[in-house]
Structure formats: structure tokens, C-alpha cells
mmCIF entry with sequence, helices, sheets and N, C-alpha, C, O atoms, coordinates in Angstrom:
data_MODEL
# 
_entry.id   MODEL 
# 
_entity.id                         1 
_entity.type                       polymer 
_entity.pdbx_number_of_molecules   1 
# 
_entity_poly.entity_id                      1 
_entity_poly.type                           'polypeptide(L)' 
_entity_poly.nstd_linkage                   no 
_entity_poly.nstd_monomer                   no 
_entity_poly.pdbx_seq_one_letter_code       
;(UNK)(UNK)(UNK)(UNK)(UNK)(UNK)(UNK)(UNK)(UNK)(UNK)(UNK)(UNK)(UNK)(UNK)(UNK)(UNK)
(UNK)(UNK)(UNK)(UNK)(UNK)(UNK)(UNK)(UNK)(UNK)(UNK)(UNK)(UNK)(UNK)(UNK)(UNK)(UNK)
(UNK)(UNK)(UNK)(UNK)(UNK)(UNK)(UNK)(UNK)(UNK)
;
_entity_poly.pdbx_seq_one_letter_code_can   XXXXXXXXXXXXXXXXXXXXXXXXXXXXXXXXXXXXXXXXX 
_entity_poly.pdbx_strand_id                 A 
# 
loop_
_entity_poly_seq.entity_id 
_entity_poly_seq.num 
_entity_poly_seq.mon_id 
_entity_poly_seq.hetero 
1 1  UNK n 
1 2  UNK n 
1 3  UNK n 
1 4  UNK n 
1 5  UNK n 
1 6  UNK n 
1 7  UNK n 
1 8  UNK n 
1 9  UNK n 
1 10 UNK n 
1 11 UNK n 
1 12 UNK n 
1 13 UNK n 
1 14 UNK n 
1 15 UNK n 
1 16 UNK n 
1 17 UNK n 
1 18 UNK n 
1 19 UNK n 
1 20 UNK n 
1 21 UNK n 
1 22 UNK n 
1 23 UNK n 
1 24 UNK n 
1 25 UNK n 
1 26 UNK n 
1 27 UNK n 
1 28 UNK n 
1 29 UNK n 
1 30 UNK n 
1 31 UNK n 
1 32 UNK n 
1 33 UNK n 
1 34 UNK n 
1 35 UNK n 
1 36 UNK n 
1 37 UNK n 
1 38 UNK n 
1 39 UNK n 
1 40 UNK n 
1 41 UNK n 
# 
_struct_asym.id          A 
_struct_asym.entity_id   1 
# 
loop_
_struct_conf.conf_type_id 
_struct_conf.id 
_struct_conf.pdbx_PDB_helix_id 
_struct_conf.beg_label_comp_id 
_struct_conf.beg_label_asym_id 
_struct_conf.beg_label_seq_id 
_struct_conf.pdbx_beg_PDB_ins_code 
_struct_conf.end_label_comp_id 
_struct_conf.end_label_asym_id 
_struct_conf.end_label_seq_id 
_struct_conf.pdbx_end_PDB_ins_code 
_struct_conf.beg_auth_comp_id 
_struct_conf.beg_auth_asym_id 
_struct_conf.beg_auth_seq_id 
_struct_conf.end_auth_comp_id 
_struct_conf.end_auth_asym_id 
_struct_conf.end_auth_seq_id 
_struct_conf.pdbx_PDB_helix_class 
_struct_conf.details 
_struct_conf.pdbx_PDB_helix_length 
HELX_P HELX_P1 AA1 UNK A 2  ? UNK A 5  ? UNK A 2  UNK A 5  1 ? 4  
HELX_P HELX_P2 AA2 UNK A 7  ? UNK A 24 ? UNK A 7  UNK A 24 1 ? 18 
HELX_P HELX_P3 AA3 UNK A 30 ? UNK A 40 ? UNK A 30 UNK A 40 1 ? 11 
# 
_struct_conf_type.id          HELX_P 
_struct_conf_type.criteria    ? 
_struct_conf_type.reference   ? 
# 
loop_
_atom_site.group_PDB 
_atom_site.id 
_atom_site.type_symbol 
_atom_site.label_atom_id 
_atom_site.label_alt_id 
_atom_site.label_comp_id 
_atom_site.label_asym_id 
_atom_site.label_entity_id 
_atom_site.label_seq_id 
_atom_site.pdbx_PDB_ins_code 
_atom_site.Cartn_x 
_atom_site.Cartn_y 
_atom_site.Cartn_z 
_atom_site.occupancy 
_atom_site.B_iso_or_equiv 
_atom_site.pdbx_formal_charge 
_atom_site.auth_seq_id 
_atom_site.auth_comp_id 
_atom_site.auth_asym_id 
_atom_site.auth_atom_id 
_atom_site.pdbx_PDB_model_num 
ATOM 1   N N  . UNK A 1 1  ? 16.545 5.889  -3.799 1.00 0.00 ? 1  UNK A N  1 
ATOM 2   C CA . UNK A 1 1  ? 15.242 5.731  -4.405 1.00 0.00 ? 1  UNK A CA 1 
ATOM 3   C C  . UNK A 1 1  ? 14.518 7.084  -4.495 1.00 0.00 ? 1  UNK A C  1 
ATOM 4   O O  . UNK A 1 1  ? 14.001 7.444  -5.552 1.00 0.00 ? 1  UNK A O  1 
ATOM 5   N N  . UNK A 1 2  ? 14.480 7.924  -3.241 1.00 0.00 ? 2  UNK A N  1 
ATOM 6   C CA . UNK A 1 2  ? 13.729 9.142  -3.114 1.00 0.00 ? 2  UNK A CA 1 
ATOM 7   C C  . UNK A 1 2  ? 14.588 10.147 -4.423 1.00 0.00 ? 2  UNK A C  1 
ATOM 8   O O  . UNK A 1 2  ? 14.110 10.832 -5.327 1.00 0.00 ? 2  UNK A O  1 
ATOM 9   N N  . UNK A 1 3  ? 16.095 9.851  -4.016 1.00 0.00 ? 3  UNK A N  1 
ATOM 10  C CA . UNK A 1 3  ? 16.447 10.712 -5.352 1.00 0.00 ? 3  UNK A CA 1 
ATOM 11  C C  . UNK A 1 3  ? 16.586 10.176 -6.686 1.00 0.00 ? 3  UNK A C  1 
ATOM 12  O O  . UNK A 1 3  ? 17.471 10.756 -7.316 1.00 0.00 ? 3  UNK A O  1 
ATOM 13  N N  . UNK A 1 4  ? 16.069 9.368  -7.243 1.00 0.00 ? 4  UNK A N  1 
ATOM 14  C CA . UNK A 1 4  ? 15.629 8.939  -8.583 1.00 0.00 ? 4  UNK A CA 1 
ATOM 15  C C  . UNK A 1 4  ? 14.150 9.692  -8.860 1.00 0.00 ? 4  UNK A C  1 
ATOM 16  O O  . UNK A 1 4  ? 13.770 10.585 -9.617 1.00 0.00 ? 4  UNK A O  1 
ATOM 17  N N  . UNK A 1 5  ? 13.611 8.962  -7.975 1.00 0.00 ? 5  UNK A N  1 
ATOM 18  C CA . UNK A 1 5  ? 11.602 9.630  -8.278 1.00 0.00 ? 5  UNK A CA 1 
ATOM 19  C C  . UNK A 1 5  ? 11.566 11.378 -8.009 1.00 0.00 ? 5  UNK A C  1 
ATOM 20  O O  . UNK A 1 5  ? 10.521 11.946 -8.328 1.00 0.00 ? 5  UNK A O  1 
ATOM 21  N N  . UNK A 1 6  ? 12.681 12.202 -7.437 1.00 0.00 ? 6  UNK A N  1 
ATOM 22  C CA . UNK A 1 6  ? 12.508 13.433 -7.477 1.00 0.00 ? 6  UNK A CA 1 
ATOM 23  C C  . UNK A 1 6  ? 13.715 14.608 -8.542 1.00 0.00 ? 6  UNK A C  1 
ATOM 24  O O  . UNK A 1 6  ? 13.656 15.752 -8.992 1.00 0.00 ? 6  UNK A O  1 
ATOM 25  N N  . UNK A 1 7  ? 14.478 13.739 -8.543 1.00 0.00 ? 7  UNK A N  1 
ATOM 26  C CA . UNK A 1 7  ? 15.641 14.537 -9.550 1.00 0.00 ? 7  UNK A CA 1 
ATOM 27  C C  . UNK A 1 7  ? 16.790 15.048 -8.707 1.00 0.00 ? 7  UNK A C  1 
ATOM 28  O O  . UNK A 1 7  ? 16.489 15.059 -7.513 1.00 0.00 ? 7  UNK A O  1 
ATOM 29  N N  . UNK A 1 8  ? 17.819 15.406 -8.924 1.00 0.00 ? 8  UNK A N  1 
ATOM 30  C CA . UNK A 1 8  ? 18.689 15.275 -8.151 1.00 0.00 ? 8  UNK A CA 1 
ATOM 31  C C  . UNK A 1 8  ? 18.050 17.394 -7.571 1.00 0.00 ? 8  UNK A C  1 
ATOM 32  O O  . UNK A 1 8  ? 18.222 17.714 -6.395 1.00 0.00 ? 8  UNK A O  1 
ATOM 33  N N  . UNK A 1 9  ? 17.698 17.977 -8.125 1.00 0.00 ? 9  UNK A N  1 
ATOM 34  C CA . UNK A 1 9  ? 17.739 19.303 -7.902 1.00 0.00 ? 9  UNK A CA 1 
ATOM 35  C C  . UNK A 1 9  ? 16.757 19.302 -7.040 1.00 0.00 ? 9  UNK A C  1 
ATOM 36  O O  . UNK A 1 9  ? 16.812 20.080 -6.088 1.00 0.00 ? 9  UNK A O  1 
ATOM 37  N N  . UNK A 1 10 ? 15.610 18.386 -7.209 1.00 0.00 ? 10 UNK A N  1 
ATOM 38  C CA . UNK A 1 10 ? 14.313 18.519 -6.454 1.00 0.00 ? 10 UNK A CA 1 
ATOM 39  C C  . UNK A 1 10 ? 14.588 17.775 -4.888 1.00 0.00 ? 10 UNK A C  1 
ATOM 40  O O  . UNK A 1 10 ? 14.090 18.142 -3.823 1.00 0.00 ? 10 UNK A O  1 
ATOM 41  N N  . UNK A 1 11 ? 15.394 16.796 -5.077 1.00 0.00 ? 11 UNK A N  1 
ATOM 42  C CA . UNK A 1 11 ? 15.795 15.735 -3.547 1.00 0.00 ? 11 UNK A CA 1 
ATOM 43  C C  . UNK A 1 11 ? 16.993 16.991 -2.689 1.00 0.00 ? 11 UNK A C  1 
ATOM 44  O O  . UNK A 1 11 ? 16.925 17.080 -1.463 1.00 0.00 ? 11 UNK A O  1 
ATOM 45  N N  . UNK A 1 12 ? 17.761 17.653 -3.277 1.00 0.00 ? 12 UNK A N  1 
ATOM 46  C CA . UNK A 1 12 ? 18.696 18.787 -2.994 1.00 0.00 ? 12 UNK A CA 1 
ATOM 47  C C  . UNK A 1 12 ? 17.267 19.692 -1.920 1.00 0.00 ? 12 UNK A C  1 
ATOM 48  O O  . UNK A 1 12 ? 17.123 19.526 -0.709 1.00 0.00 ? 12 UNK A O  1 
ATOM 49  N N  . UNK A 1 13 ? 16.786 20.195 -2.410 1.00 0.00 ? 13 UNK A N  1 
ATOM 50  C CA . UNK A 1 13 ? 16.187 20.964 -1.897 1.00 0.00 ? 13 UNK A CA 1 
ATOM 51  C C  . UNK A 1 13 ? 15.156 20.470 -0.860 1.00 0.00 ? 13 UNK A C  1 
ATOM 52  O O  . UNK A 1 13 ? 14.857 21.258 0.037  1.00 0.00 ? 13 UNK A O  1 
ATOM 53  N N  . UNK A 1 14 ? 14.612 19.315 -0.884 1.00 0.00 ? 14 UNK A N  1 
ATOM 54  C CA . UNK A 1 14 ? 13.891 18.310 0.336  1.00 0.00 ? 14 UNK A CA 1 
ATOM 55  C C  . UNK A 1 14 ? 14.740 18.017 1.113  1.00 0.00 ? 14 UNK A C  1 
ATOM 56  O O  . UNK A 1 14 ? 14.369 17.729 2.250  1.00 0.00 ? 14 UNK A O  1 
ATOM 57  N N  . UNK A 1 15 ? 16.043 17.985 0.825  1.00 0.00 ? 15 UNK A N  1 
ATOM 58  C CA . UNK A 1 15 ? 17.263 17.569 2.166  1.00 0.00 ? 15 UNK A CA 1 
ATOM 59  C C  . UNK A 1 15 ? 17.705 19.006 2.694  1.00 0.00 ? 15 UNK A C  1 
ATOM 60  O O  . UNK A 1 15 ? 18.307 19.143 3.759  1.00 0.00 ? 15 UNK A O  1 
ATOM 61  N N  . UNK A 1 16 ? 17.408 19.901 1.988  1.00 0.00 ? 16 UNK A N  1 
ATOM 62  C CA . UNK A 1 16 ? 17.955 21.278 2.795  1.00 0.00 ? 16 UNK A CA 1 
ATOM 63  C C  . UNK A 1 16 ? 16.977 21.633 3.687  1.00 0.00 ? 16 UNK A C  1 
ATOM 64  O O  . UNK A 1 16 ? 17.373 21.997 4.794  1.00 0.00 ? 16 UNK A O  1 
ATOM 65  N N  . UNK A 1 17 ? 15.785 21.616 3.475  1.00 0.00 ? 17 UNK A N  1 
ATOM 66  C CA . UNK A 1 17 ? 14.595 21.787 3.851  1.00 0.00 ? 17 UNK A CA 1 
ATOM 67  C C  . UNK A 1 17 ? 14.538 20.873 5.380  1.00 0.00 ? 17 UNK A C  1 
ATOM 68  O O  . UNK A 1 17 ? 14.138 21.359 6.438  1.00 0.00 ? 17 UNK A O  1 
ATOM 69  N N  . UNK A 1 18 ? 14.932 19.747 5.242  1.00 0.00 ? 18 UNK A N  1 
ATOM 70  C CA . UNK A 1 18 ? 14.744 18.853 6.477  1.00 0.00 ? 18 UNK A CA 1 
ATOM 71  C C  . UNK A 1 18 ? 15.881 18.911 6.829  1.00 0.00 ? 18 UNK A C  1 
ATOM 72  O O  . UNK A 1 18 ? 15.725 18.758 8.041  1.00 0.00 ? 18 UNK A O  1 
ATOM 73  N N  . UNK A 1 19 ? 17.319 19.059 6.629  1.00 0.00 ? 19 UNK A N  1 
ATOM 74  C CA . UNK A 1 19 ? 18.284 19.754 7.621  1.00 0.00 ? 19 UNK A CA 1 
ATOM 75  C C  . UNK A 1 19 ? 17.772 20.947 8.511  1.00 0.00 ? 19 UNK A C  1 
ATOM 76  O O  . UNK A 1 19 ? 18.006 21.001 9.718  1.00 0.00 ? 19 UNK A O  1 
ATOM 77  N N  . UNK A 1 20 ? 17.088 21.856 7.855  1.00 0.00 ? 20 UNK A N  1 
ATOM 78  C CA . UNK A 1 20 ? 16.783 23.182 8.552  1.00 0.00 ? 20 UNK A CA 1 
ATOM 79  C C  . UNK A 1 20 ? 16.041 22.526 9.756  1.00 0.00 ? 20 UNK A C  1 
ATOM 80  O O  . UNK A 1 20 ? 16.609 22.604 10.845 1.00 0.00 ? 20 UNK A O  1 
ATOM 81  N N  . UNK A 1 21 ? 14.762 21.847 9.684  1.00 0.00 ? 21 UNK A N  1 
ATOM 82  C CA . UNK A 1 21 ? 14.157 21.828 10.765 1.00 0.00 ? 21 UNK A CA 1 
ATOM 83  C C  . UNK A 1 21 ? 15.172 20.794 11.600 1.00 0.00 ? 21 UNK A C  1 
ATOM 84  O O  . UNK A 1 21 ? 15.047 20.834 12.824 1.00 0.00 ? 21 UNK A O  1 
ATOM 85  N N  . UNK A 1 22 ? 16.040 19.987 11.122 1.00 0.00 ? 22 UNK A N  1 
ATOM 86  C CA . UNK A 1 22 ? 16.212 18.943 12.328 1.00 0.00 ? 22 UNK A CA 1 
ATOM 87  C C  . UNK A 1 22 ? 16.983 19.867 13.326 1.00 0.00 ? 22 UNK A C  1 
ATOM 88  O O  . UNK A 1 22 ? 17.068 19.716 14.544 1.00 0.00 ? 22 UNK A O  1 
ATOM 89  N N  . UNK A 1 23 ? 17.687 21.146 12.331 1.00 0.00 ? 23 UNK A N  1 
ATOM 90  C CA . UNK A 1 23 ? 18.651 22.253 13.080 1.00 0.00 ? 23 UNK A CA 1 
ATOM 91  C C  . UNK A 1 23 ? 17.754 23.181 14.129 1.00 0.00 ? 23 UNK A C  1 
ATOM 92  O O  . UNK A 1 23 ? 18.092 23.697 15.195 1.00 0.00 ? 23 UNK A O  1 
ATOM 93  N N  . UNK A 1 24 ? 16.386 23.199 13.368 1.00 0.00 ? 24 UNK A N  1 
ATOM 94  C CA . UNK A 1 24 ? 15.579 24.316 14.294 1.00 0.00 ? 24 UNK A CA 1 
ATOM 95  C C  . UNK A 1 24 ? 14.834 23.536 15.442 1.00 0.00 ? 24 UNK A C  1 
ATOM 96  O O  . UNK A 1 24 ? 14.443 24.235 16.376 1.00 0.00 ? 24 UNK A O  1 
ATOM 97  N N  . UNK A 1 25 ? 14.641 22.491 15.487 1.00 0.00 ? 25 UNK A N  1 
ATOM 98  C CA . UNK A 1 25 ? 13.575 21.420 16.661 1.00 0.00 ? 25 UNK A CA 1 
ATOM 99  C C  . UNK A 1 25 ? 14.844 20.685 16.962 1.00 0.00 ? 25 UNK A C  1 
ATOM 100 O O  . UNK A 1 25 ? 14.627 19.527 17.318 1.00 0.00 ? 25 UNK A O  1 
ATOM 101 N N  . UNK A 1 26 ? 16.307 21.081 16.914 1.00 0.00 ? 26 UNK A N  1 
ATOM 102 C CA . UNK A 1 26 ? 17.457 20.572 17.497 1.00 0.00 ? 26 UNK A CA 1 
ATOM 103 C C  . UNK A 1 26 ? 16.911 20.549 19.529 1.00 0.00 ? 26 UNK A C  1 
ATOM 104 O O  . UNK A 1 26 ? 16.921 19.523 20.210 1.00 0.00 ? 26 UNK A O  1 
ATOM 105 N N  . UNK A 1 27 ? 16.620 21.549 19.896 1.00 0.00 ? 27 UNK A N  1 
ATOM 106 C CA . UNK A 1 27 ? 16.627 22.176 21.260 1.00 0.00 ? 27 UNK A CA 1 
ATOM 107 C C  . UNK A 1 27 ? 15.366 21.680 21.809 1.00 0.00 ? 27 UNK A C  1 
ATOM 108 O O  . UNK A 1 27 ? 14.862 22.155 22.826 1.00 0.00 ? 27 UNK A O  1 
ATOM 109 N N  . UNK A 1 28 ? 14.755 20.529 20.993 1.00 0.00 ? 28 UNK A N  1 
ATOM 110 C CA . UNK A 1 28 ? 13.600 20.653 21.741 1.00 0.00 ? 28 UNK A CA 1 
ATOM 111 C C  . UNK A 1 28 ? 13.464 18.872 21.714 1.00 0.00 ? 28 UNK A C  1 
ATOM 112 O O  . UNK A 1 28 ? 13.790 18.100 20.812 1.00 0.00 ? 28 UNK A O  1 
ATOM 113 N N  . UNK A 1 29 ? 12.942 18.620 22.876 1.00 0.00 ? 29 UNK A N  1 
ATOM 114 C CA . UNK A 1 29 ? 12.408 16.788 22.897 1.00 0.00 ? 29 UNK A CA 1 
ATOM 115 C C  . UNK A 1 29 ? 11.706 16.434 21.963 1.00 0.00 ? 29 UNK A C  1 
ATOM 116 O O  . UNK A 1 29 ? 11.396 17.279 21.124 1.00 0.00 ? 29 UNK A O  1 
ATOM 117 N N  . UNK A 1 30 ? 11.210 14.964 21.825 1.00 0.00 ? 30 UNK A N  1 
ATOM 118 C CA . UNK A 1 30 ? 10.573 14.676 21.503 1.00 0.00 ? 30 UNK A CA 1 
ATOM 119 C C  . UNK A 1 30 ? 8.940  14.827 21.960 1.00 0.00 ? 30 UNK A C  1 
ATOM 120 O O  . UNK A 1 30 ? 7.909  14.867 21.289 1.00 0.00 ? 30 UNK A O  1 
ATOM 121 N N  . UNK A 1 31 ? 9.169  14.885 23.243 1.00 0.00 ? 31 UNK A N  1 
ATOM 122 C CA . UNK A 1 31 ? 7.899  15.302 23.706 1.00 0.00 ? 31 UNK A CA 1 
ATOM 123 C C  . UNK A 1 31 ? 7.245  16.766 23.490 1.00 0.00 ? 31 UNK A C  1 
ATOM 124 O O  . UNK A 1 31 ? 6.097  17.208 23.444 1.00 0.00 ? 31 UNK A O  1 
ATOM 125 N N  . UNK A 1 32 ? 8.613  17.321 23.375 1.00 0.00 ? 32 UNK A N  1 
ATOM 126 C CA . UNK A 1 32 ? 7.690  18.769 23.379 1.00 0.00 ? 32 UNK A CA 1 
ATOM 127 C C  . UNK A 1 32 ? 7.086  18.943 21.863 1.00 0.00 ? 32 UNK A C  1 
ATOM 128 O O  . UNK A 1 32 ? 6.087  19.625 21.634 1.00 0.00 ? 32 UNK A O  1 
ATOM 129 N N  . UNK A 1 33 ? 7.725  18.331 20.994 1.00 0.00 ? 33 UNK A N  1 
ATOM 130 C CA . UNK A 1 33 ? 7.235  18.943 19.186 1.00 0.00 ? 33 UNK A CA 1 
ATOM 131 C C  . UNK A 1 33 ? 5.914  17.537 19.225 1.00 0.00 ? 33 UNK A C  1 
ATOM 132 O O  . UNK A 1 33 ? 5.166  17.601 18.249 1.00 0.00 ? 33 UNK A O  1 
ATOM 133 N N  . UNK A 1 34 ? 5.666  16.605 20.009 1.00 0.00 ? 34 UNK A N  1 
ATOM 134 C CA . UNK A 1 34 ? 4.757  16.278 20.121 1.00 0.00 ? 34 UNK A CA 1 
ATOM 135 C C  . UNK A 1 34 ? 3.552  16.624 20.479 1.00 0.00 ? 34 UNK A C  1 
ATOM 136 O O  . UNK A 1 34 ? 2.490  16.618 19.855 1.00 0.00 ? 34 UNK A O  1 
ATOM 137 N N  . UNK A 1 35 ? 3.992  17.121 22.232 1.00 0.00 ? 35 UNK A N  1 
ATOM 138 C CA . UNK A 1 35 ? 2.810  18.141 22.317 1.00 0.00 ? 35 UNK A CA 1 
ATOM 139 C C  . UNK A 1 35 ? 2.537  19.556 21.628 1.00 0.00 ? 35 UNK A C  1 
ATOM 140 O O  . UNK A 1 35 ? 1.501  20.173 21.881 1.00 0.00 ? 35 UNK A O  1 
ATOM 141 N N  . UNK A 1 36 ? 3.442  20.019 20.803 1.00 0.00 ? 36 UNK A N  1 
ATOM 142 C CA . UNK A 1 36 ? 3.069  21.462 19.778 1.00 0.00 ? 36 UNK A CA 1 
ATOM 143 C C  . UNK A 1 36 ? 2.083  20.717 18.675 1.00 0.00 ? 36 UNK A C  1 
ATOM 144 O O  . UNK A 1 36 ? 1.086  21.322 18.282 1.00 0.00 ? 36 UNK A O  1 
ATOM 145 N N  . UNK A 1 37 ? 2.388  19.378 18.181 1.00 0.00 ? 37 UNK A N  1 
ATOM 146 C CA . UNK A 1 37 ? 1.733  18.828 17.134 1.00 0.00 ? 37 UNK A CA 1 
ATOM 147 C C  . UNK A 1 37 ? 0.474  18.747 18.027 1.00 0.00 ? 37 UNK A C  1 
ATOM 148 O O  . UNK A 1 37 ? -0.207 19.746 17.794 1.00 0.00 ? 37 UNK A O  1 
ATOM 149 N N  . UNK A 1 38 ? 0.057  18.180 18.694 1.00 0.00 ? 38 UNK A N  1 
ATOM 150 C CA . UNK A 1 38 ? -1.392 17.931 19.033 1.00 0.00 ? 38 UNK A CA 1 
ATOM 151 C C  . UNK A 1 38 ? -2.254 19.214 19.559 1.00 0.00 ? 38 UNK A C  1 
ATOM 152 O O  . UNK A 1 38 ? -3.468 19.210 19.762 1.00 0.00 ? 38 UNK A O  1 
ATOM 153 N N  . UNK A 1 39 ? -1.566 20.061 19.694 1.00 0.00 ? 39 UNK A N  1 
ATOM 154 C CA . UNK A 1 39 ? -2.204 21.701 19.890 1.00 0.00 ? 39 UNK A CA 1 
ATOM 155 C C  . UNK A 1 39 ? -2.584 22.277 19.012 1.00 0.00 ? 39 UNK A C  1 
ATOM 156 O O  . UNK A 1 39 ? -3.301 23.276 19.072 1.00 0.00 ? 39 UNK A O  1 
ATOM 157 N N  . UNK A 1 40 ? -2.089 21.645 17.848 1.00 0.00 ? 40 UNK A N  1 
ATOM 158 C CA . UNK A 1 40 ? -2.226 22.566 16.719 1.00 0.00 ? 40 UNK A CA 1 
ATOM 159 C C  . UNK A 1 40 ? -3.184 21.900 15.604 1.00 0.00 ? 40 UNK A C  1 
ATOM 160 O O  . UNK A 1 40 ? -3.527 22.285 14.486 1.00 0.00 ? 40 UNK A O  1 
ATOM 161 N N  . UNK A 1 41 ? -3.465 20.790 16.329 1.00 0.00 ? 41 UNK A N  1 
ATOM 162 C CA . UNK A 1 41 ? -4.096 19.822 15.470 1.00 0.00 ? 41 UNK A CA 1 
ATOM 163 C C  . UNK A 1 41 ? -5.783 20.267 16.083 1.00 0.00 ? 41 UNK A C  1 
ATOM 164 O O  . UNK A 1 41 ? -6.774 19.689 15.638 1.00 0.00 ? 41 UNK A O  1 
# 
């Protein structure tokens, strides 16, 4: 569905994009990118 409403070039690049972070917040809990979110908020 997401890649119909964005195009296949535009969903390409939203999935590279969210590979990167799941690769970069790989090392870290859930708790901790929780508490970075509410610090920053």
C-alpha cells in the first residue's frame, strides 16, 4: 500500500532511510531512544 501511494523510487528511499536508523539505534534499548526522545522533547 505504502508503495503504491509513494512510487516505487520514493518507498526505495523511505526503506533505506529506515534501514539506516534501525542499523544505527541497533545498540541501543528501547528504553534508552525513549529516554533521548523525551529529552529532546
Amino acid at each position: 500500500m505504502l508503495r503504491e501511494a509513494l512510487g516505487p523510487e520514493l518507498y526505495e528511499a523511505v526503506l533505506a532511510i529506515r534501514r539506516a536508523e534501525a542499523e544505527l539505534f541497533a545498540m541501543f534499548t528501547d528504553a534508552d531512544v525513549i529516554e533521548a526522545v523525551r529529552r529532546r522533547c
